[in-house]
C-alpha positions in Angstrom: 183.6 185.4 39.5 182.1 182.0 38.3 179.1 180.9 41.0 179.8 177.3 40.8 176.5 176.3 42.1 174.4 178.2 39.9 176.8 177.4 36.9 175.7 173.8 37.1 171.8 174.3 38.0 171.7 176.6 35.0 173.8 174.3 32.7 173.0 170.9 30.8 176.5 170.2 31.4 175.8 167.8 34.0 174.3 164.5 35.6 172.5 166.0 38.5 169.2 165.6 40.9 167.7 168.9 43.0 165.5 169.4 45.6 164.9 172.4 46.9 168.1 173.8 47.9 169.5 170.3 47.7 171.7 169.4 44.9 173.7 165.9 43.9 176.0 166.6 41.2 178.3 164.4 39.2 180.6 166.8 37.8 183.0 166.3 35.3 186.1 168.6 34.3 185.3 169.7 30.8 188.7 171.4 30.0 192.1 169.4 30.2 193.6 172.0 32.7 191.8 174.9 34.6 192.9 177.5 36.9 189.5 179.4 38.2 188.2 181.5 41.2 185.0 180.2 41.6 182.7 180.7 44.6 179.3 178.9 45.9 176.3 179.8 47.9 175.7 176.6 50.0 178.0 174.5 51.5 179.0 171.4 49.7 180.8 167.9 50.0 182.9 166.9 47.4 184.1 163.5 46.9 186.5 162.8 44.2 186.0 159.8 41.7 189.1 160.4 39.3 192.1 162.7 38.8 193.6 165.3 41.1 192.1 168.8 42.0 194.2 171.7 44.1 191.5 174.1 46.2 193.7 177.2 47.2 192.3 179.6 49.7 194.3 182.3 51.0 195.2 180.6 54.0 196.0 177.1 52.3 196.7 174.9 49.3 194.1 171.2 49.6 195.4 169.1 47.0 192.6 166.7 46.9 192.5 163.3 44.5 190.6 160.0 44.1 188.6 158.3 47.1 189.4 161.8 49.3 186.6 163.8 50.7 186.1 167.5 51.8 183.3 169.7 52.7 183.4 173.3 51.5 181.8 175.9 53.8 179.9 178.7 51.5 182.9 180.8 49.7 185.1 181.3 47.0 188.6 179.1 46.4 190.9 179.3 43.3 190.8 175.7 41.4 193.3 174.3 39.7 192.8 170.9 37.7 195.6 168.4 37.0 196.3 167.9 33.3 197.4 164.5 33.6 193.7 162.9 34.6 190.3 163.8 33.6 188.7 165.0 37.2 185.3 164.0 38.2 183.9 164.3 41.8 180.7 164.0 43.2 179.2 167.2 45.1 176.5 167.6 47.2 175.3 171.0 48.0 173.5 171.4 51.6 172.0 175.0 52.8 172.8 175.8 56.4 169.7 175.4 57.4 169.1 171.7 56.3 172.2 171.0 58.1 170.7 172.9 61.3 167.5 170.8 60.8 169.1 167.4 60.6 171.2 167.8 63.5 168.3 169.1 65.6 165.7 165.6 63.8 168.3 163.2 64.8 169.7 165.0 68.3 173.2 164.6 67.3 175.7 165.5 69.9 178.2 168.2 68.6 181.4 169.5 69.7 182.1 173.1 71.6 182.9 175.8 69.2 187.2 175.8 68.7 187.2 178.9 66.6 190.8 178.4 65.6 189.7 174.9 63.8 186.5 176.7 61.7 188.7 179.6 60.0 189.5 178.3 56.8 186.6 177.4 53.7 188.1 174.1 53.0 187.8 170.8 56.0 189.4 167.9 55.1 187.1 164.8 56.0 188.2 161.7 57.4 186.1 159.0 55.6 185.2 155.2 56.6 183.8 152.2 54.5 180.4 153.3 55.1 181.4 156.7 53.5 182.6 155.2 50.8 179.8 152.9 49.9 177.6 155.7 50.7 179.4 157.8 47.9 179.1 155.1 45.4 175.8 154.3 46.2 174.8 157.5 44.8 176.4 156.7 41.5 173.7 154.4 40.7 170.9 156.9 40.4 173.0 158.6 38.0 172.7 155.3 35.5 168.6 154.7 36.0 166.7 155.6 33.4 164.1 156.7 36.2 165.4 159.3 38.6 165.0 158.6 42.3 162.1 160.3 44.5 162.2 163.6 46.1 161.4 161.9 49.1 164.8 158.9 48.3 167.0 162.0 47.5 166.0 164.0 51.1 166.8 161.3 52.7 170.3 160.0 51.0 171.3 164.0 51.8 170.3 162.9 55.7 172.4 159.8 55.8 175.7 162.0 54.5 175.3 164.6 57.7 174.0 161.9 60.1 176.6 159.8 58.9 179.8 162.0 59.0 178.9 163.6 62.4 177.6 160.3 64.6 181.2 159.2 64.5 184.6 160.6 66.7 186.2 162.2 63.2 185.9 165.5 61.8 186.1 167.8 64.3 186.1 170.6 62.5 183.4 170.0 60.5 181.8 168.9 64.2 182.6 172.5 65.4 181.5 174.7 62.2 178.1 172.5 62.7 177.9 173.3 65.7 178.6 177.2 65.1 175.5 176.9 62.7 173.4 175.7 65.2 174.4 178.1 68.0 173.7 181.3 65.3 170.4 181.9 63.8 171.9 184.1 61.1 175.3 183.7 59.1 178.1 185.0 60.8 179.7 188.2 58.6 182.5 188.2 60.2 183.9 184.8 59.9 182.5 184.7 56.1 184.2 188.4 54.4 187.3 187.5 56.9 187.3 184.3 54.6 186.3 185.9 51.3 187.7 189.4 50.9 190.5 188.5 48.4 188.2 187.8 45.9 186.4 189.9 44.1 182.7 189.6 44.6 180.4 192.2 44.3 178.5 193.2 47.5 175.1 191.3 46.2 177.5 188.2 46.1 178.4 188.9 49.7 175.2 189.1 51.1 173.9 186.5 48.9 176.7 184.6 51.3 175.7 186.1 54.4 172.1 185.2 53.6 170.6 188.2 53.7 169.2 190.7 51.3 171.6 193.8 50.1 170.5 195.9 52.5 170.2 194.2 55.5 173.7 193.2 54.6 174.9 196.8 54.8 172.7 197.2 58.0 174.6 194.3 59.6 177.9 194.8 58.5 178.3 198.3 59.7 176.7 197.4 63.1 179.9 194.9 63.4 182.5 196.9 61.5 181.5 200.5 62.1 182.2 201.0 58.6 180.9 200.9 54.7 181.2 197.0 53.3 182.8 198.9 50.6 185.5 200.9 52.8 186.3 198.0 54.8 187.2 195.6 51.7 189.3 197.7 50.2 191.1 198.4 53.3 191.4 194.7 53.9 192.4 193.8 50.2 195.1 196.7 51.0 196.8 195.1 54.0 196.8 192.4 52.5 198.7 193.5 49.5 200.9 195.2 51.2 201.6 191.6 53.1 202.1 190.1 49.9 204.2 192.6 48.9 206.1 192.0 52.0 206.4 188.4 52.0 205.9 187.0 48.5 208.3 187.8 45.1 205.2 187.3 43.0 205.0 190.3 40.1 202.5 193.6 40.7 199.4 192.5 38.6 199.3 189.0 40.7 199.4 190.3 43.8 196.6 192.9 43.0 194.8 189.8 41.8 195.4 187.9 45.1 194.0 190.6 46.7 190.8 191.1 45.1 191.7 194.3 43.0 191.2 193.3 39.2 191.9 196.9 37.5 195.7 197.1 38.2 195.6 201.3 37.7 193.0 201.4 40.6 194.9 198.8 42.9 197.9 201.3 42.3 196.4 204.8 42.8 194.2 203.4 46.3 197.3 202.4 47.5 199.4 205.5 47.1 197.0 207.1 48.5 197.3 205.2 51.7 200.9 204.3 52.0 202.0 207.5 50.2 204.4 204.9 48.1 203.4 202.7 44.3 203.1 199.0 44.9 206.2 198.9 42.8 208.0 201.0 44.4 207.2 199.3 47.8 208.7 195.9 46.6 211.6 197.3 44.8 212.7 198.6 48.3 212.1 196.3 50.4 214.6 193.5 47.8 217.0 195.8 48.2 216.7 196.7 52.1 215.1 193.8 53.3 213.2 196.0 55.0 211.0 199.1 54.4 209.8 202.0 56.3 206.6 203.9 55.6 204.9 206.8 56.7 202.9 206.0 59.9 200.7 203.0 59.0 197.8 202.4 60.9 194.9 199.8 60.8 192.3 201.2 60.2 189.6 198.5 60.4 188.9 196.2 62.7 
């Protein structure tokens, strides 16, 4: 998969300004129409100049276009582009920990942690005037000639947290904020219960969790009891069969949508556990309605 982040600090694709971890991007659609999974490393906000943009997750569909906002917890979405406008949005990429130390400068009062609101990578935002003049105050360092200071650009990142969470919107993005406060490392859980459906390799993962490969596999089978490796494709397999279950889409997609890319392994793993093809499977269940398996058990937690 495509790391968007490093994509466009690698790349002299685009207008941008970085500092440190911090990152200001004007990014422009390049291709009239794009369908891409994509993942990030650090959250981000984007805020959409021109044309339409649909984030899917697997919980959701965000159709997003001009003057909307949304921030982007660290993850992976599929993108899709609208062919009838060229798409440009602004995005601003914040670490966790820049977020954490903002909050903590400024002593901003957050809201409890309301799990069910902080389970999906894509929020929403509400925005105001101020957020709007804010966003399009950053368009004019994009036209200088002389690029702003380090010390300017710090400080612009400051006013988009301080301003988005001194105000009684966003709570959700209030609660995730919070969340990263409350934890002093990246929670694995909440982030490969939001990412298993795509296909990133275990570096990618723990480059998410924020840790190093193997304190990732260290941590994760402390919380799982299980292999990273055993647990995804147990995950992607449920979740296939779900799809299966629920959907009418064709074999190869839903091996796709569930994070297996070579269809002949997606179909051998899961004979092996359900002792029935993929095909099979959804050939009886539109003519039953209904299908019965041998014994299935979850096997993860």
């Amino acid at each position: 998969m495509l790391n968007l982040q490093d994509y466009i600090v690698h790349t002299g694709l685009f207008k941008k300004f970085k500092v440190d971890d911090l990152l200001f991007v004007e990014y422009k659609c390049l291709v009239e129409e794009a369908l891409i999974d994509v993942w990030w490393h650090n959250n981000f906000f984007a805020y959409v100049l021109a044309g339409e943009m649909k984030w899917k997750t697997p919980r959701k569909e965000y159709p997003i276009k001009a003057g909307q906002c949304l921030f982007a917890k660290k993850g992976a979405i599929m993108a899709r582009t609208d062919v009838k406008h060229d798409y440009c949005e602004l995005l601003i990429f914040v670490p966790d920990e820049f977020i954490k130390t903002v909050i903590e400068k400024y002593k901003i009062p957050l809201a409890h942690h309301i799990s069910e609101q902080n389970c999906d990578t894509i929020i929403p935002l509400d925005i105001n005037e101020v957020l709007e003049a804010y966003f399009h105050s950053l368009l004019t360092f994009f036209s200088q000639s002389i690029p702003p200071s380090e010390t300017l650009l710090k400080i612009k990142f400051e006013e988009l947290i301080v301003s988005l969470l001194s105000t009684n919107d966003n709570l959700p993005l209030k609660c995730y904020c919070s969340d990263l406060c409350n934890n002093s490392k990246s929670s694995i859980k909440e982030i490969m219960e939001a990412n298993f459906q795509f296909n990133l390799s275990l570096d990618e993962f723990a480059r998410l969790c924020c840790r190093s490969l193997s304190a990732f596999k260290i941590d994760f089978k402390n919380i799982y009891k299980m292999s990273a490796g055993k647990w995804l494709q147990e995950k992607r397999l449920e979740y296939s069969k779900y799809l299966l279950e629920t959907t009418d889409h064709d074999i190869h997609e839903i091996a796709l949508d569930s994070g297996f890319e070579n269809m002949s392994h997606f179909i051998r793993v899961f004979k092996n556990k359900y002792r029935i093809t993929p095909g099979k499977y959804q050939s009886q269940k539109s003519k039953k309605g209904q299908i019965t398996i041998p014994e299935l058990h979850n096997t993860f937690i």
